[in-house]
C-alpha positions as CSV (number, residue, x, y, z in Angstrom):
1,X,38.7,-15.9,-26.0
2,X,39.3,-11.9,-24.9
3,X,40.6,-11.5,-21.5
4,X,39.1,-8.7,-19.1
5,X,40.4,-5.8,-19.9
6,X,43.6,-4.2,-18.4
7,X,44.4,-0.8,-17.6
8,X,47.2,1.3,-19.0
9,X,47.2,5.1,-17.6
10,X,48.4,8.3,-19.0
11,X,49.3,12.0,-18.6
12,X,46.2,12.2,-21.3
13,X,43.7,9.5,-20.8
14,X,42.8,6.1,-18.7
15,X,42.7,3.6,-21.4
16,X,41.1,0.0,-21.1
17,X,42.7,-2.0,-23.4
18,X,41.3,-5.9,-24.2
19,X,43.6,-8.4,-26.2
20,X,42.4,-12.0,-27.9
21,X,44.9,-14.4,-28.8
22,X,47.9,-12.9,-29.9
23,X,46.3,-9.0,-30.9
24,X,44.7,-6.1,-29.7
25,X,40.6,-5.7,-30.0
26,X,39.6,-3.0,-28.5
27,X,40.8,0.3,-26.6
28,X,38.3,2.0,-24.1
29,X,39.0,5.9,-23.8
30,X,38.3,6.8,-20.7
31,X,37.9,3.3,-19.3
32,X,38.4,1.9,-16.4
33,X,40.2,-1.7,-15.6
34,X,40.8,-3.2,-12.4
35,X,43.5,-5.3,-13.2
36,X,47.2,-3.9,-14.6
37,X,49.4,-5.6,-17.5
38,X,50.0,-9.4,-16.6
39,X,51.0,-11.1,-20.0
40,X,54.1,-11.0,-22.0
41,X,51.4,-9.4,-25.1
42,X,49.5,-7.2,-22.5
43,X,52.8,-5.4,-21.1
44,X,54.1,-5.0,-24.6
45,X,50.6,-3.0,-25.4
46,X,51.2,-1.1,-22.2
47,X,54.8,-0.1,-22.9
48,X,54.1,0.6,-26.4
49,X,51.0,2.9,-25.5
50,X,53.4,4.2,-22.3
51,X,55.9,5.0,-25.0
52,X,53.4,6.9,-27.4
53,X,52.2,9.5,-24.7
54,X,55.7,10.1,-23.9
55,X,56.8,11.1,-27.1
56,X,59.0,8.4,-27.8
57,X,57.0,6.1,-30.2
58,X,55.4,6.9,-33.5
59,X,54.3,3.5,-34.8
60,X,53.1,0.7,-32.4
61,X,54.2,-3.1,-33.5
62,X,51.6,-4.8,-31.6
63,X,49.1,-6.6,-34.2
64,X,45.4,-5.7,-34.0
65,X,42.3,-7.5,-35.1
66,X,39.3,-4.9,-35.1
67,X,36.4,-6.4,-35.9
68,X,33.9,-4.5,-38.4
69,X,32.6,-4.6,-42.0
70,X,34.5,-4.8,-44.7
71,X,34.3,-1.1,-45.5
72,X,35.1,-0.3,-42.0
73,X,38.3,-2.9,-41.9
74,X,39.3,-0.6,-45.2
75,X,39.0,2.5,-43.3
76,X,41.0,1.6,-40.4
77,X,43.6,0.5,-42.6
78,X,43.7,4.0,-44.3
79,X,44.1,5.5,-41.0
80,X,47.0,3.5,-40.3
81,X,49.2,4.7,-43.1
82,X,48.2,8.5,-41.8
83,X,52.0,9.2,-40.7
84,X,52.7,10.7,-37.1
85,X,52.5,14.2,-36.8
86,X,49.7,14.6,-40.2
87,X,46.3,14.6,-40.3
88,X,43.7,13.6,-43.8
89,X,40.0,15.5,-44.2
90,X,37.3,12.1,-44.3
91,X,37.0,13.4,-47.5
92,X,40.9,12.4,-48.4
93,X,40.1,9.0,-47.3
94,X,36.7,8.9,-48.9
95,X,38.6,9.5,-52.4
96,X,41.6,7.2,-51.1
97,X,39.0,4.3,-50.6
98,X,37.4,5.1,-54.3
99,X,34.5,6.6,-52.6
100,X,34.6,10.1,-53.4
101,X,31.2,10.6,-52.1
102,X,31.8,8.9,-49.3
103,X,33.1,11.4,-46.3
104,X,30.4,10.7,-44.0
105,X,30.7,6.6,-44.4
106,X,34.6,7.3,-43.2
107,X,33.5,9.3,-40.6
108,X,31.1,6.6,-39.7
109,X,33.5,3.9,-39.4
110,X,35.8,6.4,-37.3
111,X,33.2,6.4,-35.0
112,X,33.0,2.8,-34.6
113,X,37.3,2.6,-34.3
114,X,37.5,-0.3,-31.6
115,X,41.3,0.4,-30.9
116,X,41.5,3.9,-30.9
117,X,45.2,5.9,-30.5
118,X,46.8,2.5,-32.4
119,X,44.5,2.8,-35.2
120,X,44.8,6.9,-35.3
121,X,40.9,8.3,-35.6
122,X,42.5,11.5,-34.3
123,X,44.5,12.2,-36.9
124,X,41.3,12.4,-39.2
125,X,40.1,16.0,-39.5
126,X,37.1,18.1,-41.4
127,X,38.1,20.0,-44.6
128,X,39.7,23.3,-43.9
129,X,41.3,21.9,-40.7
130,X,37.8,21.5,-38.5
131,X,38.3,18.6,-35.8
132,X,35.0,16.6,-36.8
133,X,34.5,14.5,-33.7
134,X,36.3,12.3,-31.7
135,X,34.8,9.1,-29.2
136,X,37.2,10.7,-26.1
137,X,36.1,14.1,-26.7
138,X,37.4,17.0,-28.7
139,X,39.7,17.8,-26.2
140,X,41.6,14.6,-26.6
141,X,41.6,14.9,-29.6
142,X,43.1,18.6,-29.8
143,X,45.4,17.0,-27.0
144,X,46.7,14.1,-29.1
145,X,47.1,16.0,-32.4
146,X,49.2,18.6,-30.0
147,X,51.5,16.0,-29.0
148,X,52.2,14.3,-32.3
149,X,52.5,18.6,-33.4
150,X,55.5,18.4,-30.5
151,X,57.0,15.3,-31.0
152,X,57.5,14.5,-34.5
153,X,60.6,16.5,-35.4
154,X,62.5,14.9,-32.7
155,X,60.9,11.3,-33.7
156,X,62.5,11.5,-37.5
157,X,58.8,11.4,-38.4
């Protein structure tokens, strides 16, 4: 059973951030929680996430169970070998998944990213470098891609 969702703040973005069990299922940009970090799982998100928009954590460890097609499941595992710091066209992934064709299906299933930041929509771009979209807003998005731009030299990444 999910728990209500906790709140985990930012210099970037209020996040909302539901757990089931023993993994993460979805992230709310923007979202609002009325209730901080109370289990040993939740504060480990919240420290993890804490340490990401510090600069101080390229990879999270919590596990996540997003739930979506199969075709989605796929795509979010493609974002999750994008490496801190780089960015992949839909396009890349499209061709990564076998689907050539298939750009506007990844961008699709972007769209529907429950746990955004962990699983790294961001980091998925528009041939020739256009942003595409992004759930939190372009902004974020320029913002997030900025910090991973900062940070990973220092983080060995």
């Amino acid at each position: 059973m999910a728990s209500a969702p906790f709140g985990v703040a930012s210099p970037l973005v209020n996040l909302a951030v539901t757990v089931e069990g023993d993994a993460v299922t979805s992230i709310r940009l923007h979202g609002r929680a009325t209730r901080p970090a109370e289990t040993p799982l939740e504060r480990q998100v919240a420290q993890e996430l804490t340490e990401y928009f510090e600069g101080r954590r390229s990879q999270f460890a919590v596990r996540c169970a997003p739930k979506g097609t199969s075709f989605e499941r796929r795509c979010w595992d493609a974002l999750l070998a994008i490496p801190y710091g780089e960015t992949r066209t839909y396009g890349e992934i499209a061709r990564g998944l076998g689907n050539p064709e298939g750009a506007r299906a990844v961008g699709s299933a972007n769209h529907k990213n429950p746990i955004p930041i962990i699983i790294p929509c961001h980091r998925v771009v528009n041939t020739g470098g256009g942003l595409g979209g992004y759930g939190g807003g372009l902004d974020l998005k320029r913002r997030l891609l900025a910090l991973e731009q900062t940070r990973a030299p220092a983080l060995g990444s």
